[in-house]
C-alpha positions in Angstrom: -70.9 -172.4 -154.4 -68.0 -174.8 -153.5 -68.3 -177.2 -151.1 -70.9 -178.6 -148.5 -74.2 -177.1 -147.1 -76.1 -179.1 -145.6 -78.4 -182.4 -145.7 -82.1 -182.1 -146.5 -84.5 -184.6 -146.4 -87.7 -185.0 -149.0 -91.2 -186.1 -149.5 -93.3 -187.2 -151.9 -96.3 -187.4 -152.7 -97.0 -191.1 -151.4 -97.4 -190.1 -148.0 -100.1 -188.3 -146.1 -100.0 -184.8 -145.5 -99.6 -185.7 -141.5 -96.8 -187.5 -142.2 -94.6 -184.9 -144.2 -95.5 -182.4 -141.5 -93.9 -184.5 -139.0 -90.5 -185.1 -140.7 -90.5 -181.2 -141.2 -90.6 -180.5 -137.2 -88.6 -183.7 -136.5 -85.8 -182.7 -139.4 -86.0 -178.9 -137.7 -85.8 -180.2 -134.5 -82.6 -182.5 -135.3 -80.6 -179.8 -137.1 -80.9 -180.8 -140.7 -80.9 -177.7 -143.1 -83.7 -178.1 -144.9 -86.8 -180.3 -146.4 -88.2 -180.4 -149.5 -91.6 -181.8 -150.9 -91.9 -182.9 -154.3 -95.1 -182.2 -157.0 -95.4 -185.7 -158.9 -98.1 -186.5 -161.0 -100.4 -187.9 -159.8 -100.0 -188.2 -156.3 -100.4 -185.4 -153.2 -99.6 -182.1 -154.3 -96.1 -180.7 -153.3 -97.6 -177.2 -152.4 -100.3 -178.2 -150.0 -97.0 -180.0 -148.3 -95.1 -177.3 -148.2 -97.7 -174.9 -146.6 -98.7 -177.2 -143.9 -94.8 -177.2 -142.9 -93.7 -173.6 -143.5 -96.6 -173.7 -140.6 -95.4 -175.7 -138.4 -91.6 -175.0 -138.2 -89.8 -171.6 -138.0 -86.2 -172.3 -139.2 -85.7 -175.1 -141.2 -85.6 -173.9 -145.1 -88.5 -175.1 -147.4 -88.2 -176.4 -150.7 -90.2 -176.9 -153.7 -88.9 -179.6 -156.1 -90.9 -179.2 -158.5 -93.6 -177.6 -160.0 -93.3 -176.9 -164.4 -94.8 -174.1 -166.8 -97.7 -176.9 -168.1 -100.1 -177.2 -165.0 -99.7 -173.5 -164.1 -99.3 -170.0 -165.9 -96.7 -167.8 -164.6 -99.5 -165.9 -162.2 -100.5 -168.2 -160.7 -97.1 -169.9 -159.7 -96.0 -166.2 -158.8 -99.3 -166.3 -156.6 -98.6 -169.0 -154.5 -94.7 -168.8 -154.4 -95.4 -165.2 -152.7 -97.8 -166.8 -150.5 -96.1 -169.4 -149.2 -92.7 -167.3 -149.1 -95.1 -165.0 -147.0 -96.4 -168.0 -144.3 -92.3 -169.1 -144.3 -91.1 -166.1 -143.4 -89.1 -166.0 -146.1 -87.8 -169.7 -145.7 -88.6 -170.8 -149.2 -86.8 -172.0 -152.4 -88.6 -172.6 -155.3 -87.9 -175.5 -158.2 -89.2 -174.7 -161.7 -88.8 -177.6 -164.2 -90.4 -179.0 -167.2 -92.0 -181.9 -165.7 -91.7 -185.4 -166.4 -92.8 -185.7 -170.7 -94.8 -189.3 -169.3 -96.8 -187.4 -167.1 -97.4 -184.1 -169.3 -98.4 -186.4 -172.3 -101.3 -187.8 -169.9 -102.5 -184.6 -169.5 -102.2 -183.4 -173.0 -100.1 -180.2 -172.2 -96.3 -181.1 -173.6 -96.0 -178.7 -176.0 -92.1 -180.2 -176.2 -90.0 -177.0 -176.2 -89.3 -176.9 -171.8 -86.3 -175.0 -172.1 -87.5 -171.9 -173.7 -91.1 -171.9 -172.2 -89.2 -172.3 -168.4 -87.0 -169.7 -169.7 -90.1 -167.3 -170.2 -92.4 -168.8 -167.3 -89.0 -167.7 -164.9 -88.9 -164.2 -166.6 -92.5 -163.7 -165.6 -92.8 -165.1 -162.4 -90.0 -163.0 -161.1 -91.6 -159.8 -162.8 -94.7 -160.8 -161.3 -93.2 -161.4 -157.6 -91.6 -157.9 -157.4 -95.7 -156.8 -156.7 -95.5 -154.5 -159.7 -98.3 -154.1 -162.2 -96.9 -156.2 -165.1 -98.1 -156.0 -168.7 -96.1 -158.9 -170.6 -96.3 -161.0 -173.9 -93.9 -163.7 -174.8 -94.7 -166.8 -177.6 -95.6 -168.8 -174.2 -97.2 -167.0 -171.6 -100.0 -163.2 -171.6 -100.1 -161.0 -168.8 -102.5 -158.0 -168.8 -102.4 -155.5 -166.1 -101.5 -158.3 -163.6 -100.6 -157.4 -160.1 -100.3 -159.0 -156.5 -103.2 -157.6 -154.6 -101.0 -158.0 -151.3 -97.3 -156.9 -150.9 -94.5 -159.9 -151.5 -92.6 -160.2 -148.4 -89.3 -160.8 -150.8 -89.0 -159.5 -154.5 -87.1 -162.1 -155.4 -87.2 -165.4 -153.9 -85.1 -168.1 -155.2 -86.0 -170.0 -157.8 -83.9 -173.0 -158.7 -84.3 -175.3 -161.8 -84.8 -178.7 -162.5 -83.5 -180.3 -165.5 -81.2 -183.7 -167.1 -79.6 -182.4 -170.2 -77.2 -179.7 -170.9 -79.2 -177.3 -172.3 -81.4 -177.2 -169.6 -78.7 -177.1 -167.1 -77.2 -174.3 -168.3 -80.2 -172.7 -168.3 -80.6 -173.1 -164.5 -76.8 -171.3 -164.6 -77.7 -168.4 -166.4 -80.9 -167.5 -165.0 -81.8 -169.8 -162.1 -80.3 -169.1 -158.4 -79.7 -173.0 -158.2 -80.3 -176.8 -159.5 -82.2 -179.0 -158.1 -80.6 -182.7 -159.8 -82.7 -185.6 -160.3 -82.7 -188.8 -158.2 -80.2 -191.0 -159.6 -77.2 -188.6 -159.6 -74.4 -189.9 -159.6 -70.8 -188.0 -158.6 -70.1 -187.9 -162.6 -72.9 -186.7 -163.4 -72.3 -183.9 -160.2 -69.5 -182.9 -162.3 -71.0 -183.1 -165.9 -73.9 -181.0 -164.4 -71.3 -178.3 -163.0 -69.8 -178.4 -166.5 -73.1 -177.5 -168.1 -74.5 -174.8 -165.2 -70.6 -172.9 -165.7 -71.5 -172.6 -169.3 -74.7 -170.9 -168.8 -73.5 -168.5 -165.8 -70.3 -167.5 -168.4 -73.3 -166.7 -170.9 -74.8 -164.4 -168.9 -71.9 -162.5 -167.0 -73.1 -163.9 -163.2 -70.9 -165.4 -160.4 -71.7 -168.7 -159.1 -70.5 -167.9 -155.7 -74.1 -168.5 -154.0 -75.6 -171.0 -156.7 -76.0 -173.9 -155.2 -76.8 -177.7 -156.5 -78.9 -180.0 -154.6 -78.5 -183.6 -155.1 -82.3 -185.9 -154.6 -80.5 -189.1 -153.4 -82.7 -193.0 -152.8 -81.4 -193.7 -149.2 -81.6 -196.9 -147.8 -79.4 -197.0 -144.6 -79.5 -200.5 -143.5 -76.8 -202.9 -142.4 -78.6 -206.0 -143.9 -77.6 -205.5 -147.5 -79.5 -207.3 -149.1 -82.6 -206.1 -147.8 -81.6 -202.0 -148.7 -80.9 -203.5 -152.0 -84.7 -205.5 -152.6 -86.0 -202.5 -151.0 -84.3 -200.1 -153.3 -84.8 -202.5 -156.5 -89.0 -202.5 -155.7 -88.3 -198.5 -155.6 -86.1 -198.3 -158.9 -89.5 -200.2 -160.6 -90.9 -197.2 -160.3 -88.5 -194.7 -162.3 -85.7 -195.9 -163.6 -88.2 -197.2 -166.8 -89.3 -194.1 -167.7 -85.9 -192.4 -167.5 -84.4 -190.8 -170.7 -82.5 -193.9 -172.5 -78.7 -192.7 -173.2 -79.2 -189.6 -171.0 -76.7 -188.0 -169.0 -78.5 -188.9 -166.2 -78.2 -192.7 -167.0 -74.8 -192.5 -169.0 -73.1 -191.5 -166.1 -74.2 -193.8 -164.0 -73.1 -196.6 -166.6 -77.0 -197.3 -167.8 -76.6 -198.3 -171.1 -79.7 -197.2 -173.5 -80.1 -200.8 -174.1 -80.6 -201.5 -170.6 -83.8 -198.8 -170.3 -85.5 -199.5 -173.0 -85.2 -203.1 -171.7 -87.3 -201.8 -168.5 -89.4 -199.9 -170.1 -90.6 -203.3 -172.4 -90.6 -205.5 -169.1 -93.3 -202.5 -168.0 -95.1 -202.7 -171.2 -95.3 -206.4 -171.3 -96.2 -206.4 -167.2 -93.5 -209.2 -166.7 -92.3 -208.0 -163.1 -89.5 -210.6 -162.8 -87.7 -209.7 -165.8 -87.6 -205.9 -164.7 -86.4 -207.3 -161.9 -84.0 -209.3 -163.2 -82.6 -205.9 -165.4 -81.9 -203.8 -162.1 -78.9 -205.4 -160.8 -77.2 -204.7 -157.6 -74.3 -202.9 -159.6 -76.9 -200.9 -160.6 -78.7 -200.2 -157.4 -75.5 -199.0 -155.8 -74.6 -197.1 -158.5 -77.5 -195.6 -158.7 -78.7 -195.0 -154.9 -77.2 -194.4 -151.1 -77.3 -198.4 -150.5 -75.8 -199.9 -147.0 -74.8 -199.3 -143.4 -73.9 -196.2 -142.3 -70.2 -196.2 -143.2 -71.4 -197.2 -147.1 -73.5 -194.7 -147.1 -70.9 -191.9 -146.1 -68.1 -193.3 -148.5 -70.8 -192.5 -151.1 -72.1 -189.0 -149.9 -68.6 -187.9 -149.6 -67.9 -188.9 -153.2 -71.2 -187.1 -154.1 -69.7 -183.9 -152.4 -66.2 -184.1 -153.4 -67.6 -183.9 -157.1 -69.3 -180.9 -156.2 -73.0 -181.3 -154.7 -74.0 -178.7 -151.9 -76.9 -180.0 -150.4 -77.6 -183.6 -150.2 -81.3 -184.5 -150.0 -82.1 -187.8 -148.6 -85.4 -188.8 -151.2 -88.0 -191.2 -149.1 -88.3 -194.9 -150.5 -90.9 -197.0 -150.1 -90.5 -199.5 -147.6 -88.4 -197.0 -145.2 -88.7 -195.0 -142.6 -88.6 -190.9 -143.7 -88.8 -190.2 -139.8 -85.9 -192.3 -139.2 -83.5 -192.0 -142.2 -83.5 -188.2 -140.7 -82.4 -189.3 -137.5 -79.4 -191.4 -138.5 -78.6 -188.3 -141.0 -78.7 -186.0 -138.3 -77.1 -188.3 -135.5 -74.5 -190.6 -137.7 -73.9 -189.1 -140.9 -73.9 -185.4 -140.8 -71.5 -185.1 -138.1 -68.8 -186.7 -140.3 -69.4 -183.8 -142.8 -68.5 -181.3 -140.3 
């Protein structure tokens, strides 16, 4: 897909269930495109989220963003994405990704191959999903005589993937029916990942005409600049440690290996002020939507001039979900159209 979609807005798991149901009707109500509610470890689960909205709202899409082939066999993911695609009315998209290694290694279940067992949990869910009886054995995943005991509303739901490095984004080219990119993008890393997804699409023979590549994106709207900036810094605490040293993700954004690992011994050692002191304001604006209004459009636009569709606005801490959506529905988005 070329050009833009739409703006989204997300939720996580830090805030109650209430809460995410509200931004859902609000975000519906305002004209945004769609909302998605993330699965991180070990916080409110992103399904439960999703269900209460695909509830309470009747246009808005639904996304999932996202759930990995550890926590859940291919059944059961096929179970409740036909369920919930069911309560949508057929509003849903779907993120499959590895999951965050961190949080996988706390739960003993990173079995370190992500690409190929995503590659067979996809195969299966969608075999699963079209409500036939399924008999299926891959190195990953067994299905005996498995079969929906209720009718899917859609055969094939979208499923969009979640992944950094270039083998797993051209992956989500050649079988996925989107991308669902980190928080952190940057716009060359928008064009790295295109690079990557082509490559896979080319592998398997398929147009990329309706693939589509949503961008997660920290948004602090705020004309005091230095307070979007400690707000996103207290965020960035949170992540940017236990990102992939000398990734694309960081490489692109000019986050030198050095400088992670860095973090991630501040973390180690507890020293708060020297992890402080290693996420610089360069950084932070790099990194995340930082500024007034105008800022903050200068850097969407350069987000979809290198190729994102959708533009997600991810919640921070220490803003206000409900109204980030109305300054993206009221200020922004109409300088998109």
């Amino acid at each position: 897909m070329k050009g833009f979609k739409e703006f989204g807005v997300a939720m996580t798991g830090v805030f109650p269930v209430k809460e995410a149901v509200e931004l859902a009707e609000l975000a519906e109500s305002l004209g945004l495109g769609s909302v998605w509610f993330a699965e991180d470890y070990f916080f409110r689960g992103g399904i439960p989220y999703m269900a209460a909205a695909a509830m309470a709202t009747e246009k808005i899409r639904i996304g999932l963003g996202v759930v990995n082939p550890y926590s859940r066999h291919p059944a059961l993911i096929a179970m409740e994405f036909a369920t919930l695609d069911e309560m949508s009315n057929k509003r849903t998209v779907f993120g499959l990704g590895s999951g965050v290694p961190f949080w996988m290694e706390q739960m003993g279940i990173y079995d370190k191959k992500p690409i190929s067992r995503t590659r067979a949990c996809v195969d299966l869910v969608r075999k699963i999903m079209t409500g036939e009886n399924i008999n299926h054995e891959d190195k990953f995943f067994t299905a005996k005589d498995i079969k929906l005991v209720f009718e899917p509303i859609r055969k094939s739901a979208p499923i969009y993937l979640a992944f950094e490095g270039p083998q797993g984004l051209a992956l989500s080219g050649e079988i996925g029916d989107g991308v669902i990119l980190s928080i952190f993008c940057t716009p060359g890393y928008v064009k790295f990942a295109w690079d990557k997804v082509a490559e896979g699409a080319k592998k398997a023979g398929k147009s990329l005409e309706n693939y589509e590549m949503v961008a997660y994106l920290p948004m602090v709207i705020d004309d005091d600049l230095d307070k979007a900036l400690g707000i996103a810094r207290e965020f960035s605490k949170l992540y940017l440690p236990h990102s992939q040293a000398g990734g694309p993700l960081m490489s692109h954004a000019g986050v030198k290996a050095e400088d992670t690992n860095a973090m991630a011994d501040a973390v180690k050692k507890g020293d708060d002020a020297l992890l402080s002191q290693l996420i610089t304001d360069e950084m932070l604006q790099e990194l995340c939507v930082i500024g007034d209004a105008d800022t903050c459009i200068k850097k969407l636009h350069q987000m979809v001039d290198a190729g994102a569709n959708t533009l997600v606005a991810f919640p921070v801490p220490g803003t206000e979900p409900l109204e980030t959506a109305k300054i993206l529905a009221t200020e922004i988005m109409p300088r998109f159209k």
